[in-house]
N, C-alpha and C positions, 0 to 999 in steps of 0.2 A: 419404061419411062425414058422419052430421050429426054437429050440433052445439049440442050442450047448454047451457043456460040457465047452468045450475049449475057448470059448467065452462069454464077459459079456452081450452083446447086442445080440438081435435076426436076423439072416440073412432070409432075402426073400428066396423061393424057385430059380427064377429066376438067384439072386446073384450067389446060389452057384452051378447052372448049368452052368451058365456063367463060375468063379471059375476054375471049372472043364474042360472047353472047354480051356482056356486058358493055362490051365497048360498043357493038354495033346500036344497042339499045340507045346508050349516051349519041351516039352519031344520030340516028334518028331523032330521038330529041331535040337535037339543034339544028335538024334540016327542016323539022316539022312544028317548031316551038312556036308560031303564029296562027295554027292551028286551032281552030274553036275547040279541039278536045286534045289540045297539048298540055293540058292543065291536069289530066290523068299520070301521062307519061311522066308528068315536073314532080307530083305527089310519090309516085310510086320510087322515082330516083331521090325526095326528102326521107322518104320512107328506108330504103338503102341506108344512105348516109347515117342516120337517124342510127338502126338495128346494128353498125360498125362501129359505132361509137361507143353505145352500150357493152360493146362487146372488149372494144380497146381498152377502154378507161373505165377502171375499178377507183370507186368510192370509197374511202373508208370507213366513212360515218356520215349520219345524220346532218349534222351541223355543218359539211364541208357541201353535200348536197343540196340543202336549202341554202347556200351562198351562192353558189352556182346558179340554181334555178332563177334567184331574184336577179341575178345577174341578167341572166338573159331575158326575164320579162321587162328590166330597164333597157336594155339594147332593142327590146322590139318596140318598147314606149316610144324612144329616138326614132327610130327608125321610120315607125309609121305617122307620127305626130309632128314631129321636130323635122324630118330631112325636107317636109315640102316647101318648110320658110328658108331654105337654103337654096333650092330649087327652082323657085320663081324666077 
């Protein structure tokens, strides 16, 4: 495993092949995001995101998860309904 200037801990090879594959993906994305089928690449990088968070953030119960959830189905209500009358 070497070991990086820039960093205190030593990265696996593997890591920063991975690293690298992801950043180049996210690059593309936003070279190619106007794209008629950039809308694959956007899904698969929500999809990402999405699978790290599950991953991050432990729930503890029921109740703290259905706050959350309605939370964000009110943030998407605004978002898609409400942002256009500010937008105009």
């Amino acid at each position: 495993t070497p070991k990086l200037p820039c960093c205190k801990s030593q990265l696996e090879v593997k890591n920063l092949i991975l690293y690298a594959l992801c950043l180049t993906f996210a690059i593309v994305w936003a070279v190619e995001r106007h794209e008629s089928y950039a809308w694959v690449l956007q899904d698969i990088l929500g999809l990402a995101f999405c699978i790290n968070m599950l991953k991050t953030i432990q729930v503890p119960n029921l109740k703290i998860c259905s706050i959350l959830l309605i939370l964000l189905f009110l943030y998407d209500i605004f978002f898609v309904f409400i942002t256009p009358y500010f937008t105009k």
